[in-house]
PyMOL Python script that loads the backbone (N, CA, C, O; Angstrom):
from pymol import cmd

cmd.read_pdbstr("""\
ATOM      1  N   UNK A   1      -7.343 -29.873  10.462  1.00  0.00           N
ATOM      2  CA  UNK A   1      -6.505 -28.944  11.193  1.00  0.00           C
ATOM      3  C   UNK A   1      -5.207 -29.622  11.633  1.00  0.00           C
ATOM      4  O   UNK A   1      -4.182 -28.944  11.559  1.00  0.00           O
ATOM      5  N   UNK A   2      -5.117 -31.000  12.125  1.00  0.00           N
ATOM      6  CA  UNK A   2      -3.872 -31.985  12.480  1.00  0.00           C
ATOM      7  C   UNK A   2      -3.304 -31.658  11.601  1.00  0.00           C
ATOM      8  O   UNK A   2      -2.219 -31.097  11.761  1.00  0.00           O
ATOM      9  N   UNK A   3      -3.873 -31.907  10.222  1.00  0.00           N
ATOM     10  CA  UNK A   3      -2.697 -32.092   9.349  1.00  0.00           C
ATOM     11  C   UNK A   3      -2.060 -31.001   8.567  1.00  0.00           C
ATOM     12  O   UNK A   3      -1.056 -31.278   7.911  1.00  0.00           O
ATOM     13  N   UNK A   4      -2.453 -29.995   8.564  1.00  0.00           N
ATOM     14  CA  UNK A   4      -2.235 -28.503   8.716  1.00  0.00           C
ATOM     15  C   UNK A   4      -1.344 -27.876   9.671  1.00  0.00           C
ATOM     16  O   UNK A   4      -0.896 -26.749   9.465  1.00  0.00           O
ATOM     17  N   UNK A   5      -1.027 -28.644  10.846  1.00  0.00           N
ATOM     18  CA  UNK A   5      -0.293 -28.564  11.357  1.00  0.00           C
ATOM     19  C   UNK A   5       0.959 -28.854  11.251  1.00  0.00           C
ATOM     20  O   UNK A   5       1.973 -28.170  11.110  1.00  0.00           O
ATOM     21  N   UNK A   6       0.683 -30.349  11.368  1.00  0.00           N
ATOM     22  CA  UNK A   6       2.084 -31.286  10.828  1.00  0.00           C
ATOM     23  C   UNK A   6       2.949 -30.811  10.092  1.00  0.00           C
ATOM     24  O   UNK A   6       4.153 -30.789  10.350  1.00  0.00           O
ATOM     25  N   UNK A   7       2.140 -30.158   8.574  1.00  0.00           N
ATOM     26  CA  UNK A   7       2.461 -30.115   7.844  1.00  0.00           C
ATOM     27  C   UNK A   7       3.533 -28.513   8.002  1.00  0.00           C
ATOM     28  O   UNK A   7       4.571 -28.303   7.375  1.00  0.00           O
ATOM     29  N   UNK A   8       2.964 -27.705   8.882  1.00  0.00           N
ATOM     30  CA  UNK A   8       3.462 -26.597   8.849  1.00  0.00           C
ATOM     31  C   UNK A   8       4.923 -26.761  10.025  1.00  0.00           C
ATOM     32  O   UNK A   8       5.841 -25.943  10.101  1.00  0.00           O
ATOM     33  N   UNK A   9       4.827 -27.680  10.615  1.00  0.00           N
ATOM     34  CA  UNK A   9       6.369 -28.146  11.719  1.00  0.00           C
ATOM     35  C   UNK A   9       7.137 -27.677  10.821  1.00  0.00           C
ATOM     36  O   UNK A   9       7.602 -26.559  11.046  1.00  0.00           O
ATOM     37  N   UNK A  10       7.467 -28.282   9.693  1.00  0.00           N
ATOM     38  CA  UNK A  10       8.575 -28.188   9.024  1.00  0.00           C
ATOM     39  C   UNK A  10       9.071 -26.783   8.855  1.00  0.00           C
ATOM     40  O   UNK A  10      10.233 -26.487   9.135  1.00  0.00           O
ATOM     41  N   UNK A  11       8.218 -25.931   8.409  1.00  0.00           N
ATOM     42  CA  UNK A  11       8.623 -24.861   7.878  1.00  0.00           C
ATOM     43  C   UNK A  11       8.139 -23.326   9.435  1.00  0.00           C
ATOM     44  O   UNK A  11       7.641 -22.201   9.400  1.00  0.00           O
ATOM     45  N   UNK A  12       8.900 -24.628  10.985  1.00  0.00           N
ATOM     46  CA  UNK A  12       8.972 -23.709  11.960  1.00  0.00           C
ATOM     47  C   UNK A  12       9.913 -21.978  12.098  1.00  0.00           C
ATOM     48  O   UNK A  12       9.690 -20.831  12.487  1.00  0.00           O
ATOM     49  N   UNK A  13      10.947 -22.737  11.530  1.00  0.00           N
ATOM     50  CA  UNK A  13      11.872 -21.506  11.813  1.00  0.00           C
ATOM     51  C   UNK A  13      11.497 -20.349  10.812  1.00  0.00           C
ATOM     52  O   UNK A  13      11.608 -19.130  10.942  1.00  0.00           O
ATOM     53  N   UNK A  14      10.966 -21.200   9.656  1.00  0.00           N
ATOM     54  CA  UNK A  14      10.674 -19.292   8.475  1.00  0.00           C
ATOM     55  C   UNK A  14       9.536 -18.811   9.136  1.00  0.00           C
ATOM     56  O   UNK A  14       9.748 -17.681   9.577  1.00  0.00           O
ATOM     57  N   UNK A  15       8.035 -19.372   9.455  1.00  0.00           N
ATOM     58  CA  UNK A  15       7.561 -18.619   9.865  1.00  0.00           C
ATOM     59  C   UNK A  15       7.433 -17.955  11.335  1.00  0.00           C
ATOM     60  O   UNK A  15       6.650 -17.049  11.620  1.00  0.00           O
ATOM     61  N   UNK A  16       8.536 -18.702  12.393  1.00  0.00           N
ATOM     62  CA  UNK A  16       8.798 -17.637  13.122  1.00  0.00           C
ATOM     63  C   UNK A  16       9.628 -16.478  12.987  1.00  0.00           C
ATOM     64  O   UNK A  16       9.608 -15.677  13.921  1.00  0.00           O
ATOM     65  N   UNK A  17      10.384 -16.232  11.953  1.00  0.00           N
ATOM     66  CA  UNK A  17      11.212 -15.071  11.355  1.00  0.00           C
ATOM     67  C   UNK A  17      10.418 -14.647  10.958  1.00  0.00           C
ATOM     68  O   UNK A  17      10.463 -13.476  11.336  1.00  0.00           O
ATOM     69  N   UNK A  18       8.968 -14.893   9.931  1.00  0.00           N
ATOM     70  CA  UNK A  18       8.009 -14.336   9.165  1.00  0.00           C
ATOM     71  C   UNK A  18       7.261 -12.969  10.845  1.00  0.00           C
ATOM     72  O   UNK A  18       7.305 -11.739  10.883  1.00  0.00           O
ATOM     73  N   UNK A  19       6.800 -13.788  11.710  1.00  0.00           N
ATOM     74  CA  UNK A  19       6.132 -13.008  12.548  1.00  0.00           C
ATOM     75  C   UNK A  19       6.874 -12.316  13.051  1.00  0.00           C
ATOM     76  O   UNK A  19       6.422 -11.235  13.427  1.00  0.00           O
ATOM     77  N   UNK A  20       8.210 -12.582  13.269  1.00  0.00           N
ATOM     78  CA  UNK A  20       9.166 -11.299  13.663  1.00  0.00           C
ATOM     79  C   UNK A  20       8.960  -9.847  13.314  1.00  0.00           C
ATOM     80  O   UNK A  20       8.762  -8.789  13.912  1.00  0.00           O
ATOM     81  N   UNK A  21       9.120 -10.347  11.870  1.00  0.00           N
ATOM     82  CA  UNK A  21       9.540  -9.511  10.715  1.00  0.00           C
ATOM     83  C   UNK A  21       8.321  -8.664  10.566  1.00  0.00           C
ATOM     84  O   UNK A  21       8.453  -7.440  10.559  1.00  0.00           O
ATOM     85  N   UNK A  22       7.201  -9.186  10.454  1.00  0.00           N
ATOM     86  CA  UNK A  22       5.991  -8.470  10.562  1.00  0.00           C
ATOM     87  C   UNK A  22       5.913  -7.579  11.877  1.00  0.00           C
ATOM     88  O   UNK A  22       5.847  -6.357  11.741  1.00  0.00           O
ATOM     89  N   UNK A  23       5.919  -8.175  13.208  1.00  0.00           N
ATOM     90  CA  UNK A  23       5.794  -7.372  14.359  1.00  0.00           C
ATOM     91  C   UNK A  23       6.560  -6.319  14.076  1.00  0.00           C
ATOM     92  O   UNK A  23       5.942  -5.322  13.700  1.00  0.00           O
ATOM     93  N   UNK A  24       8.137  -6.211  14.170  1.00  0.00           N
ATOM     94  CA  UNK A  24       8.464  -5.077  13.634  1.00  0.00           C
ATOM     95  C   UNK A  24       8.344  -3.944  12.991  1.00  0.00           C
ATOM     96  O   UNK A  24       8.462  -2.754  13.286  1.00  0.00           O
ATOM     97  N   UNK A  25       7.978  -4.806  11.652  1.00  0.00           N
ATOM     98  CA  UNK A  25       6.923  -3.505  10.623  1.00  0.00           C
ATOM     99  C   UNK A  25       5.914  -2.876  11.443  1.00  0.00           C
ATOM    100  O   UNK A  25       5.799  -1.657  11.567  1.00  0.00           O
ATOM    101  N   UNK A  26       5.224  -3.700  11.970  1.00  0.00           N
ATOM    102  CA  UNK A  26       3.918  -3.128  12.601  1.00  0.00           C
ATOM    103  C   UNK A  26       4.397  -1.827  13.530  1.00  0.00           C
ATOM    104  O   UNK A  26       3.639  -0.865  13.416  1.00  0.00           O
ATOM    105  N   UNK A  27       5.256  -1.682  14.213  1.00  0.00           N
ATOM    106  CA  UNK A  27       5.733  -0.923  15.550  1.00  0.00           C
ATOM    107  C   UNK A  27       6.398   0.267  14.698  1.00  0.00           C
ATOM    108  O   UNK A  27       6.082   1.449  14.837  1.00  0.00           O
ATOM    109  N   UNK A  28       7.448  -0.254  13.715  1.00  0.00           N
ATOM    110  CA  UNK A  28       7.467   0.963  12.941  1.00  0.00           C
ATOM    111  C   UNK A  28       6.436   1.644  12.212  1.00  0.00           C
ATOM    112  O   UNK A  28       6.331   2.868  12.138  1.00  0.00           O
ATOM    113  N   UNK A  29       5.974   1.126  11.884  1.00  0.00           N
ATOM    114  CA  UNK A  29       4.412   1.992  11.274  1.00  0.00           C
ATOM    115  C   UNK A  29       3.463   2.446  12.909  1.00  0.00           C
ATOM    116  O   UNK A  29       2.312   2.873  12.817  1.00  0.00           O
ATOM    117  N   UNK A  30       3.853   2.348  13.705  1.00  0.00           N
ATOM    118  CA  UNK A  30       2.921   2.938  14.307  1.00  0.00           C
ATOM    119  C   UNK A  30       3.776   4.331  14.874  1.00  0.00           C
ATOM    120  O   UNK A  30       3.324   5.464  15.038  1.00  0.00           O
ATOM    121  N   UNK A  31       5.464   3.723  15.158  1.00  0.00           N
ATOM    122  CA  UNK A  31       5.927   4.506  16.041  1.00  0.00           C
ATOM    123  C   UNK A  31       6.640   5.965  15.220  1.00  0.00           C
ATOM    124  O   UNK A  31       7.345   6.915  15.559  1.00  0.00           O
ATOM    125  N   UNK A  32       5.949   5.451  13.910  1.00  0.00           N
ATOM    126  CA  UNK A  32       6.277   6.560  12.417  1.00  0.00           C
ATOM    127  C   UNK A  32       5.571   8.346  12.991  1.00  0.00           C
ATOM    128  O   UNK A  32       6.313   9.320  12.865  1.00  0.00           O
ATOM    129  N   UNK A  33       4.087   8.531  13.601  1.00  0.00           N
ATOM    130  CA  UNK A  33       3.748   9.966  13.903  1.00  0.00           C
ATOM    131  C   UNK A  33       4.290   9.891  14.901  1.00  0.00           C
ATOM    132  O   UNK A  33       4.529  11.086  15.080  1.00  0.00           O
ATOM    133  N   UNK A  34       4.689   9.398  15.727  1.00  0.00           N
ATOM    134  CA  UNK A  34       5.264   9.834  17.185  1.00  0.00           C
ATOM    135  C   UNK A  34       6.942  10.371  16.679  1.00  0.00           C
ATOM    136  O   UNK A  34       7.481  11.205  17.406  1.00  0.00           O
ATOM    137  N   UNK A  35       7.417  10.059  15.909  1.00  0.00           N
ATOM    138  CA  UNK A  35       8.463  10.371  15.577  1.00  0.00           C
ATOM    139  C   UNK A  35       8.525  11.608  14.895  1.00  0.00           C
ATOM    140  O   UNK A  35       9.412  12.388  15.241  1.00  0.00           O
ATOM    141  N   UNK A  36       7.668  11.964  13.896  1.00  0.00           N
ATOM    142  CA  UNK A  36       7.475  13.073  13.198  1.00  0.00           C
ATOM    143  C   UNK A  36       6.823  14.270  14.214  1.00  0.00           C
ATOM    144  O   UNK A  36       6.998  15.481  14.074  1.00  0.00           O
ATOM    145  N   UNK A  37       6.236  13.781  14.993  1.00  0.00           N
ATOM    146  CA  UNK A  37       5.961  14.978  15.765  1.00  0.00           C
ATOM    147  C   UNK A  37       6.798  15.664  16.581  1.00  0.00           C
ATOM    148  O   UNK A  37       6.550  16.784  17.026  1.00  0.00           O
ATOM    149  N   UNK A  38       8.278  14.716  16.905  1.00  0.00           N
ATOM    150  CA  UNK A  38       9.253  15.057  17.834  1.00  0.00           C
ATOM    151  C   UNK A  38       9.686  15.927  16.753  1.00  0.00           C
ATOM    152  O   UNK A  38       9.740  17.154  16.836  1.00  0.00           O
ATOM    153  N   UNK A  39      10.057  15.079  15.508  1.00  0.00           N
ATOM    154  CA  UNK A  39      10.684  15.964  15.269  1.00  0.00           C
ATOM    155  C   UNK A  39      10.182  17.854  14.419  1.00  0.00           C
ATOM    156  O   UNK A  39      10.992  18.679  13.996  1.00  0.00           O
ATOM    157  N   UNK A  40       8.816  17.968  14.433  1.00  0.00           N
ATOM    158  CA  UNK A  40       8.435  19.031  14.551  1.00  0.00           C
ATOM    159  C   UNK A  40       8.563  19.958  15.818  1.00  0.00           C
ATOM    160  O   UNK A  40       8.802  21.163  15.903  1.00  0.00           O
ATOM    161  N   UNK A  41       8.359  19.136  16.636  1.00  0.00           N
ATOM    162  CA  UNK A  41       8.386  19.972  18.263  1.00  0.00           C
ATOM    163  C   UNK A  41       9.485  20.455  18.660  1.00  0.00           C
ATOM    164  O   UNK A  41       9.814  21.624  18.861  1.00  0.00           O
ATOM    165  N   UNK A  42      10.213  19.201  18.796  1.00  0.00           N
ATOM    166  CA  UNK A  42      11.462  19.812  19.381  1.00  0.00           C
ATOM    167  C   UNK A  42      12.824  19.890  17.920  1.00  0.00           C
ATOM    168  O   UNK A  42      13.962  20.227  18.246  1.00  0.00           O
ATOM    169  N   UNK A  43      12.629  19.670  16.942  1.00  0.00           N
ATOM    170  CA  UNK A  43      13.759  19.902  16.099  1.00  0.00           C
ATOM    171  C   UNK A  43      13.541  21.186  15.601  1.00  0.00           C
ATOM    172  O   UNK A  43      14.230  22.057  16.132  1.00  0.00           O
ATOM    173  N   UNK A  44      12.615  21.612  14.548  1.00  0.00           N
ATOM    174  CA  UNK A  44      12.051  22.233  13.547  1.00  0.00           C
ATOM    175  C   UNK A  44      11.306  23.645  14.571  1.00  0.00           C
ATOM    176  O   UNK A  44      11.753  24.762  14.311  1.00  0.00           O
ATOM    177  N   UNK A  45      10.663  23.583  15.225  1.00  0.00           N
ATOM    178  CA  UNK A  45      10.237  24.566  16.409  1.00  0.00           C
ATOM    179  C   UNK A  45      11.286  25.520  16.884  1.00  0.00           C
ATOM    180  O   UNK A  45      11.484  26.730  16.777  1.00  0.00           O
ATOM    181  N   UNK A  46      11.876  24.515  17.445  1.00  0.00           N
ATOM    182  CA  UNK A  46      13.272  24.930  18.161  1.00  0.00           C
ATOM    183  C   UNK A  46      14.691  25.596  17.636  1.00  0.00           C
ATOM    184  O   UNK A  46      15.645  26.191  18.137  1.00  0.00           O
ATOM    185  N   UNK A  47      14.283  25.165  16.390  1.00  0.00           N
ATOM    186  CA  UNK A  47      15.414  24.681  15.070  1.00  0.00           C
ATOM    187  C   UNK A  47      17.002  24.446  15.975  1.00  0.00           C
ATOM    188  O   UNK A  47      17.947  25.229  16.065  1.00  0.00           O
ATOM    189  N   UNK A  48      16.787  22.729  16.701  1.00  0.00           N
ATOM    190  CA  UNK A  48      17.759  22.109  16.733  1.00  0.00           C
ATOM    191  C   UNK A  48      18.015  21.026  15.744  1.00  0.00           C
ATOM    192  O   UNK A  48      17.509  19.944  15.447  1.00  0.00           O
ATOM    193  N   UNK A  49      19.129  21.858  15.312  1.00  0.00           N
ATOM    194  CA  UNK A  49      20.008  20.788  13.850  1.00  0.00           C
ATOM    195  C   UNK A  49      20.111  19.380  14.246  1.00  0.00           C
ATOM    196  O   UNK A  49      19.646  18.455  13.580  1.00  0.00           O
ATOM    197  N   UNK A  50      20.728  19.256  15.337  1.00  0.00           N
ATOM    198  CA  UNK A  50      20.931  17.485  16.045  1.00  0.00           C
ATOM    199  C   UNK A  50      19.706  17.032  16.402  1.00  0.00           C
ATOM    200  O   UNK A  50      19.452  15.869  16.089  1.00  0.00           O
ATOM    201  N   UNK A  51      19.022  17.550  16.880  1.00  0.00           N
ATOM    202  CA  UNK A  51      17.234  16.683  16.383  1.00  0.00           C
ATOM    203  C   UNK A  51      16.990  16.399  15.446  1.00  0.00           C
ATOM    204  O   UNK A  51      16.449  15.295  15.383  1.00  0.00           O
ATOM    205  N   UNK A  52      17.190  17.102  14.201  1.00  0.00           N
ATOM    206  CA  UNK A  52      15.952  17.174  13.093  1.00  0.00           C
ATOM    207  C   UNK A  52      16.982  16.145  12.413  1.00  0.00           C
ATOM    208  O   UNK A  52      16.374  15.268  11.799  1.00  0.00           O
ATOM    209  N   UNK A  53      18.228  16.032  12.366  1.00  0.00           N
ATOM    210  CA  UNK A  53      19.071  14.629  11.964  1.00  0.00           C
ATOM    211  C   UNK A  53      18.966  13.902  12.144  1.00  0.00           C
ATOM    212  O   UNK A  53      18.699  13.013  11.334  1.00  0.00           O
ATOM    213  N   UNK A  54      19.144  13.733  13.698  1.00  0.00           N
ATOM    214  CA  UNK A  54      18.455  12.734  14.722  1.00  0.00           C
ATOM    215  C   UNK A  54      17.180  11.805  14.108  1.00  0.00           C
ATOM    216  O   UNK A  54      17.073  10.857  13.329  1.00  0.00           O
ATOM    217  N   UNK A  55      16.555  12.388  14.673  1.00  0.00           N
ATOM    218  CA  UNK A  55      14.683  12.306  13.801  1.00  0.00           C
ATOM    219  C   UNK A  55      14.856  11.844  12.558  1.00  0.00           C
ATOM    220  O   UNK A  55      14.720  10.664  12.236  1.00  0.00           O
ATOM    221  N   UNK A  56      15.189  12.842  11.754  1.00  0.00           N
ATOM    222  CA  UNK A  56      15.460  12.317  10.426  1.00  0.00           C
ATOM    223  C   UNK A  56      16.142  10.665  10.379  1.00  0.00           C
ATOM    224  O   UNK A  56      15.418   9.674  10.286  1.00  0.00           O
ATOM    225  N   UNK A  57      17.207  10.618  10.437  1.00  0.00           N
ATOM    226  CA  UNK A  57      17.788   9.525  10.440  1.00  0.00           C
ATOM    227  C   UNK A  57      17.111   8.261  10.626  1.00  0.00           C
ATOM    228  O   UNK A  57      17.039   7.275   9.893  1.00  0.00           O
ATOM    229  N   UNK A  58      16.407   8.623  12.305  1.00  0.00           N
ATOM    230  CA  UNK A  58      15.709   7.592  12.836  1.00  0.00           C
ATOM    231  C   UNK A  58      14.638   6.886  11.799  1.00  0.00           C
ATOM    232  O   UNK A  58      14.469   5.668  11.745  1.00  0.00           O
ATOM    233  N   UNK A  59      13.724   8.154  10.728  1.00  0.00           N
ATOM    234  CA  UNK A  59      12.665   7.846   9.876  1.00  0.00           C
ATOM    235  C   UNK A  59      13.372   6.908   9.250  1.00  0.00           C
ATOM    236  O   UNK A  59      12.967   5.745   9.275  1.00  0.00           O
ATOM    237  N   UNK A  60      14.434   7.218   8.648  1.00  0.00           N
ATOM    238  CA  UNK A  60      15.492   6.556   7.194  1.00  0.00           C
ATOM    239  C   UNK A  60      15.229   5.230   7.795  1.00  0.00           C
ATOM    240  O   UNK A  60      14.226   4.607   7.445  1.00  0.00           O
ATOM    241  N   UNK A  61      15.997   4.778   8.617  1.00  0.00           N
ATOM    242  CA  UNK A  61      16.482   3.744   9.116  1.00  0.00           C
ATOM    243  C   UNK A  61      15.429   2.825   9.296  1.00  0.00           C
ATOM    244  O   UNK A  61      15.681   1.671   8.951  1.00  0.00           O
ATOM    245  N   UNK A  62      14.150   3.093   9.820  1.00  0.00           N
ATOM    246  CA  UNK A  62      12.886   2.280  10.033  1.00  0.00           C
ATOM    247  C   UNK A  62      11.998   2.361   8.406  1.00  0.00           C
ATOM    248  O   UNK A  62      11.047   1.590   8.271  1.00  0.00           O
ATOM    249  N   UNK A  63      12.230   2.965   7.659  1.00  0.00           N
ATOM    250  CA  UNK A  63      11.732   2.925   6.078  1.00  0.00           C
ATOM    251  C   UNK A  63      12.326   1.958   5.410  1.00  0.00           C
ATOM    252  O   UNK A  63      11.842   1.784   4.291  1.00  0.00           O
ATOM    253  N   UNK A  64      13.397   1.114   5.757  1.00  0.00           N
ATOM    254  CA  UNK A  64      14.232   0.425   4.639  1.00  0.00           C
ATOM    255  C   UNK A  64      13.601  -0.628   5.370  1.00  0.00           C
ATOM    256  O   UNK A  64      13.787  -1.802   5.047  1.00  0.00           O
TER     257      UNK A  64
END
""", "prot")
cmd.dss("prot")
cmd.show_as("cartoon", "prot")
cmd.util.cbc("prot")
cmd.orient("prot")
């Protein structure tokens, strides 16, 4: 395990960008139905145009 360690010092900074990068994903994939439901509720329900863009957009932007 020491040396598993050691060995991984070097390559500190990628895999703290690595867990970044993952946490992120993770939050967007979760915060993906909470978003779609807004924008059923209050965009598409309501039929407000600046929501359902809104919303929309927001999906785009967390998909790439």
């Amino acid at each position: 395990m020491n040396h598993m360690i050691t060995h991984l010092k070097k390559y500190k900074r990628s895999l703290s960008v690595i867990v970044l990068l993952t946490i992120l994903q993770i939050t967007a994939g979760l915060l993906t139905p909470t978003i779609l439901s807004t924008l059923v509720s209050e965009g598409i329900l309501k039929q407000d145009n600046q929501q359902i863009t809104t919303q929309g957009l927001l999906i785009l932007a967390m998909s790439k």
